[in-house]
Backbone bond lengths (Angstrom), bond angles and torsions (degrees), N, CA, C in turn:
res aa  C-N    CA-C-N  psi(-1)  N-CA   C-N-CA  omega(-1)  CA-C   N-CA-C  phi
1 X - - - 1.450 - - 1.525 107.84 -
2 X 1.507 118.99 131.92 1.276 119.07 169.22 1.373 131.21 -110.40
3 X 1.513 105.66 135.16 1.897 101.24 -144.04 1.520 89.32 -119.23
4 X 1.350 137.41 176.94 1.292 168.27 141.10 1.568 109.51 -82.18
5 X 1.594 123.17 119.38 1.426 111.25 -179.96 1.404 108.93 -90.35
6 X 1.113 127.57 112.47 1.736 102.90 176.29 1.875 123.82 -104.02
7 X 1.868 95.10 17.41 1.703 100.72 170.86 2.080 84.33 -143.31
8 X 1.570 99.06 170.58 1.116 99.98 -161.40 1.780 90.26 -90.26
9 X 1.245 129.88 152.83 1.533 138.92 -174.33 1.552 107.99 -140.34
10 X 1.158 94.63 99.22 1.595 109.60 169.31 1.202 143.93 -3.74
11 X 1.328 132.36 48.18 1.884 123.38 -146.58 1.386 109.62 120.16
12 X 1.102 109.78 1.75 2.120 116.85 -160.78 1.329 84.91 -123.81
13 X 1.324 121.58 -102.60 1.453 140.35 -151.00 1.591 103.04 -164.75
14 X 1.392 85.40 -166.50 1.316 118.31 -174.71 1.608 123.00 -116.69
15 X 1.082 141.45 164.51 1.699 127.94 -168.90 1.511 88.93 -79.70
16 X 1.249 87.19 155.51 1.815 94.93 -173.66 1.541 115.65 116.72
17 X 1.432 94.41 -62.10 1.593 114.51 -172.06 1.676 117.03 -57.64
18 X 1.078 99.61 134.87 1.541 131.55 178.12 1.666 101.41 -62.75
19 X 1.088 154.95 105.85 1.513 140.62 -175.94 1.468 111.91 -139.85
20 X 1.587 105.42 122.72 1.881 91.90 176.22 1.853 100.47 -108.24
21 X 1.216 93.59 145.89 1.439 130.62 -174.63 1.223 142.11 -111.72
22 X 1.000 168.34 166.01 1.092 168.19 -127.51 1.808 92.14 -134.87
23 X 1.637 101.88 146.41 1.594 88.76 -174.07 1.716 125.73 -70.82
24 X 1.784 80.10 -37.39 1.648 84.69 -165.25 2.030 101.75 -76.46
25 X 1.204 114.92 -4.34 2.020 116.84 178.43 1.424 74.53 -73.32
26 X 1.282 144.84 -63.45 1.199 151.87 -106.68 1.893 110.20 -94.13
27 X 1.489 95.92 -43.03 1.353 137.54 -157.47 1.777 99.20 -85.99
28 X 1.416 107.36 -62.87 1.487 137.87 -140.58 1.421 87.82 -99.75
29 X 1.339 134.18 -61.57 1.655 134.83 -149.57 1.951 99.27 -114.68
30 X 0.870 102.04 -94.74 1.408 104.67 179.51 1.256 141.04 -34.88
31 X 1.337 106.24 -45.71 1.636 98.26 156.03 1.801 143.71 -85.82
32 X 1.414 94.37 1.80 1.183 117.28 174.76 1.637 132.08 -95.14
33 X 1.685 87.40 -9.86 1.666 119.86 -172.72 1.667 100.63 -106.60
34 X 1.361 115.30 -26.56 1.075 128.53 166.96 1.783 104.66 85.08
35 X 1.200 110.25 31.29 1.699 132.51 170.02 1.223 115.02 -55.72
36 X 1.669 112.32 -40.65 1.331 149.64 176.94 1.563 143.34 -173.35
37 X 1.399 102.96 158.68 1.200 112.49 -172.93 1.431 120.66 -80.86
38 X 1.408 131.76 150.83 1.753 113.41 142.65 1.384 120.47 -35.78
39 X 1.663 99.55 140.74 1.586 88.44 170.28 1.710 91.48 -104.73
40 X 1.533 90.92 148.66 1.865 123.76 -179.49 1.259 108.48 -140.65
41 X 1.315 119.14 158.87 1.540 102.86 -175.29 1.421 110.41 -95.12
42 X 1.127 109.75 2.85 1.785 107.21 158.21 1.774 108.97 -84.36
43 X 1.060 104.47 -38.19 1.554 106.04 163.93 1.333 118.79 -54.63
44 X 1.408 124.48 -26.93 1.566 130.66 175.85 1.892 107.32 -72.02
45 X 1.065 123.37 9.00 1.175 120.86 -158.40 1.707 78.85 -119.77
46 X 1.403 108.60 -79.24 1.591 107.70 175.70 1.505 117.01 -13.86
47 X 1.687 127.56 -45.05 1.336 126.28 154.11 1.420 137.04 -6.44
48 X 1.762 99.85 -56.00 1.287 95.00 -173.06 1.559 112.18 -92.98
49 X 1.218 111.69 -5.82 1.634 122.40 176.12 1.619 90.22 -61.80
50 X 1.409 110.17 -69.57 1.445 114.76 -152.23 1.766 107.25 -51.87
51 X 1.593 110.43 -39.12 1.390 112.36 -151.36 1.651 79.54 -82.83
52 X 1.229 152.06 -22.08 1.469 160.95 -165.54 1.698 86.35 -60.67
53 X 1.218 112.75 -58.34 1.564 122.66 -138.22 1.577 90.24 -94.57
54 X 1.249 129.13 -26.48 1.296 129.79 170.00 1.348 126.36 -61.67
55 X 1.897 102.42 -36.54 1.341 109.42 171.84 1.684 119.52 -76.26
56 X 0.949 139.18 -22.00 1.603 168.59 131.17 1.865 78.88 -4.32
57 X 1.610 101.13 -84.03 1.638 114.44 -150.91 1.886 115.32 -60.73
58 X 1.805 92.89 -28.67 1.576 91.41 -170.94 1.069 111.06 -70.19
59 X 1.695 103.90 -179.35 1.293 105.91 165.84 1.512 106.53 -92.39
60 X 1.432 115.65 150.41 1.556 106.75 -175.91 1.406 105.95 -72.98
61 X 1.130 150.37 -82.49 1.239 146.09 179.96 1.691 141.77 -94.99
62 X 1.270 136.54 165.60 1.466 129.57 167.51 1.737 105.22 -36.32
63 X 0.660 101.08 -40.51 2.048 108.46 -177.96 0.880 142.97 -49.58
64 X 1.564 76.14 -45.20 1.790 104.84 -165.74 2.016 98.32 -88.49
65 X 1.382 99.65 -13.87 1.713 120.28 -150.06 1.530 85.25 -99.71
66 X 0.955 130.35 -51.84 1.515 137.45 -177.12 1.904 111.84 -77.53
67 X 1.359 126.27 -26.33 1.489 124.07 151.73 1.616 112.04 -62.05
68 X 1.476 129.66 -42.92 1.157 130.08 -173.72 1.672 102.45 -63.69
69 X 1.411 98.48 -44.60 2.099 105.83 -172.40 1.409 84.65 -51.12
70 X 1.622 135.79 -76.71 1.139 138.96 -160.90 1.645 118.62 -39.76
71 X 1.349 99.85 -30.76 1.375 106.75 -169.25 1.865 111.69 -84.50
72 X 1.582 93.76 -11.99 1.464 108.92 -168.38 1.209 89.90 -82.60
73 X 1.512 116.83 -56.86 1.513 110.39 175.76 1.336 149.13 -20.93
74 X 1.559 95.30 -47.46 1.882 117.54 -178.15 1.257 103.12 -79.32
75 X 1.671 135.41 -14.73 1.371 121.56 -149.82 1.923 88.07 -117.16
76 X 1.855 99.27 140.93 1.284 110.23 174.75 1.449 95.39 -100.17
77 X 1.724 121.09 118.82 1.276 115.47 164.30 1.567 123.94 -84.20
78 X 1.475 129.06 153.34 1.620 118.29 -157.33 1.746 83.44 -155.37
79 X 1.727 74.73 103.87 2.478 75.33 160.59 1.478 102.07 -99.05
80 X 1.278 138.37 134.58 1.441 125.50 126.78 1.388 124.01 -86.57
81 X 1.229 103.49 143.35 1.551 117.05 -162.23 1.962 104.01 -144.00
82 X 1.227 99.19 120.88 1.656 97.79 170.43 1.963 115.91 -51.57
83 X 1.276 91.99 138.48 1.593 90.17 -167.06 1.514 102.65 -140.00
84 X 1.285 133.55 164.97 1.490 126.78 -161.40 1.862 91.36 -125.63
85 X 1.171 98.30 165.09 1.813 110.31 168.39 1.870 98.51 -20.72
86 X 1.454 98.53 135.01 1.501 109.59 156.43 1.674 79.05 87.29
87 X 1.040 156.46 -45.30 1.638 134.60 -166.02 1.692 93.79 109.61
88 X 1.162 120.74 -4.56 1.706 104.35 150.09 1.467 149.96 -30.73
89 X 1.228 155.71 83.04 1.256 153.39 -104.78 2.368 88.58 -116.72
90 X 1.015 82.44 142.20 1.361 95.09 166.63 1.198 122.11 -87.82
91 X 1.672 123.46 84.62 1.601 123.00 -156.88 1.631 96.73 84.91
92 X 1.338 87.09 -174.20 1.932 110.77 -173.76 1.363 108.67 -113.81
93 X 1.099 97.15 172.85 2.106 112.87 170.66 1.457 81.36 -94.12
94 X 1.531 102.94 150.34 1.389 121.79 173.19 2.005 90.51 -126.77
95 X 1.381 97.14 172.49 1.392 112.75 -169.22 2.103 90.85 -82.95
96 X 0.529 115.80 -36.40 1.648 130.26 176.71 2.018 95.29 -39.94
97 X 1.481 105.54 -69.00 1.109 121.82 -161.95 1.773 103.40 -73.30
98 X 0.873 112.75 -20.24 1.578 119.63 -168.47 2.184 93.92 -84.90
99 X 1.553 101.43 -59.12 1.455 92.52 -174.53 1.655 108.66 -67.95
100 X 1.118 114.62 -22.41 1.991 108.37 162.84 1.435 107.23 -54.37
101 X 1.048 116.71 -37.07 1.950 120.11 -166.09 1.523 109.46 -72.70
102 X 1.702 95.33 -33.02 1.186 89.82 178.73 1.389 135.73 -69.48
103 X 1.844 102.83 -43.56 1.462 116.62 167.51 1.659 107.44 -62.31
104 X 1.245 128.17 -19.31 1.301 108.18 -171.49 1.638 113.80 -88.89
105 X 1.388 90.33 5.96 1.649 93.74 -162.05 1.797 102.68 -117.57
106 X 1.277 112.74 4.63 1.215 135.74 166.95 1.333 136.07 100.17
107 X 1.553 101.33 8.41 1.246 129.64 171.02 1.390 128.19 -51.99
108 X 1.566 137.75 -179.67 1.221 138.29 143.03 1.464 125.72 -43.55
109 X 1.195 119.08 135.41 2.066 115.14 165.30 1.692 101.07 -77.75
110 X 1.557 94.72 114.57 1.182 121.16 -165.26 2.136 98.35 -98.53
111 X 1.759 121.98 149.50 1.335 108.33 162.66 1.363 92.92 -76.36
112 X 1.768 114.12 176.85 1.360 124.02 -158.22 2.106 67.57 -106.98
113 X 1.476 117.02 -58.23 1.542 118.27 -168.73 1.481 113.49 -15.98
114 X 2.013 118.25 -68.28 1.000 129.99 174.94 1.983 121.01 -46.29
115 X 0.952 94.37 -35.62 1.918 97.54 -169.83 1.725 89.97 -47.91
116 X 0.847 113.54 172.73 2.092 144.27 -177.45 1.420 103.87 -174.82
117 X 1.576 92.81 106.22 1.218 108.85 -171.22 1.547 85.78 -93.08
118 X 2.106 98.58 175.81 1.661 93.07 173.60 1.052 107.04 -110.65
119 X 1.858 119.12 105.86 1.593 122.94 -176.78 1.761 101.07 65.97
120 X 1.168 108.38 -162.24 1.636 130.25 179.49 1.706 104.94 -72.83
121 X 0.816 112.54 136.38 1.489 108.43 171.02 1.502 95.13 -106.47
122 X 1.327 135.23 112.10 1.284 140.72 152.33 1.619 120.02 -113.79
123 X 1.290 106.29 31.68 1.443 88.67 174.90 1.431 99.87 -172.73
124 X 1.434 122.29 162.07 1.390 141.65 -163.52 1.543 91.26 -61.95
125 X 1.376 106.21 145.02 1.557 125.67 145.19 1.824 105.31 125.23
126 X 1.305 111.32 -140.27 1.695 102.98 -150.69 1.387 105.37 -126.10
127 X 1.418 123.38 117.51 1.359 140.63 173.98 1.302 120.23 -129.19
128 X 1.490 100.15 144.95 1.539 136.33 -167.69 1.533 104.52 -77.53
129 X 1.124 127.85 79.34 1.532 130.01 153.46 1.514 142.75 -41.80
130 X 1.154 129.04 80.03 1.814 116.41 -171.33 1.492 117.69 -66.32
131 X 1.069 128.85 150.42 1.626 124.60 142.34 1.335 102.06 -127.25
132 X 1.586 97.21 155.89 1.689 114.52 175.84 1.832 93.92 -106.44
133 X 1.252 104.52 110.86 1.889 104.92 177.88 1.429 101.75 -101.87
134 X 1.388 124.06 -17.24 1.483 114.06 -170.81 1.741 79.99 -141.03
135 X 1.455 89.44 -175.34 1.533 107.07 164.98 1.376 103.73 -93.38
136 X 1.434 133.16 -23.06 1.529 130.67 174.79 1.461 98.50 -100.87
137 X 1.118 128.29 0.86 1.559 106.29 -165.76 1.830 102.97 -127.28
138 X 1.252 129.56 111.33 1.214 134.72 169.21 1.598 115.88 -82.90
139 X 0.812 148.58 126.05 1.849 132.44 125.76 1.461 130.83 -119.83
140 X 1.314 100.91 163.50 1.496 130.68 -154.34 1.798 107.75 -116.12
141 X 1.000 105.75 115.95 1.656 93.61 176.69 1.597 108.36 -139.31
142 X 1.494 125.00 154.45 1.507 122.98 -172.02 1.736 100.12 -68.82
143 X 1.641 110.79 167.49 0.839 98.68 -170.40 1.683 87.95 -155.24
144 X 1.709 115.06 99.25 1.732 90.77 179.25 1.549 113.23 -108.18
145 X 0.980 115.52 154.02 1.308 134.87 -166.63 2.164 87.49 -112.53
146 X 1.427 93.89 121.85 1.968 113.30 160.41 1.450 101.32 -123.38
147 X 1.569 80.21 159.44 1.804 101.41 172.80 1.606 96.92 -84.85
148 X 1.315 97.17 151.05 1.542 110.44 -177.20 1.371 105.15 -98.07
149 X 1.681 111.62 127.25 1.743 112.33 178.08 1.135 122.95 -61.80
């Protein structure tokens, strides 16, 4: 089966990308998750919109990807979040809320897509955050989560 990616999928591609698949990954998961589209050849046109809007979001180069890591470095990120007995959080951190923390805390404007959080964050204390900024360039920055007074 040949699909259109229109979010990036782990091991596949990237949005943009042309990808053939297996029917039922194709059928069953991905297009129902909205990962991707059918490919049609009016859908082949949609391509260059998507890969347009992708270039907008990246980072342009290893360089540019490795000043941002640096910049991730210097910045202490801080969520408060209402939390119950024991440091229990009311709901989770979402990747949404983590790249707000970041800009507010003086960081880079981060996509929320790229962040990898570790598991659910439901509860008070200090976690290791990834982003993928390049395809060569990873970073990692602390990330603490307080109860809100």
């Amino acid at each position: 089966m040949k699909i259109i990616l229109t979010q990036e999928v782990s091991g596949l591609g990237s949005p943009g990308d042309i990808v053939e698949v297996k029917n039922g990954y194709g059928r069953n998961y991905l297009l129902p998750q909205g990962y991707a589209i059918a490919w049609t050849k009016g859908g082949e046109k949609q391509v260059q919109t998507i890969k347009r809007a992708r270039a907008a979001r990246d980072v342009r180069d290893a360089g540019h990807a490795q000043e941002i890591r640096q910049q991730l470095d210097a910045v202490k990120v801080r969520i408060t979040a209402r939390a119950g007995t024991g440091g229990r959080l009311f709901g989770s951190i979402t990747p949404a809320e983590v790249a707000d923390a970041v800009v507010a805390a003086g960081g880079p404007k981060l996509d929320r897509r790229r962040l990898e959080l570790p598991g659910h964050i439901k509860s008070v204390g200090s976690y290791k955050v990834s982003i993928k900024l390049h395809p060569e360039v990873h970073a990692t920055f602390n990330l603490d989560v307080a109860a809100a007074k």
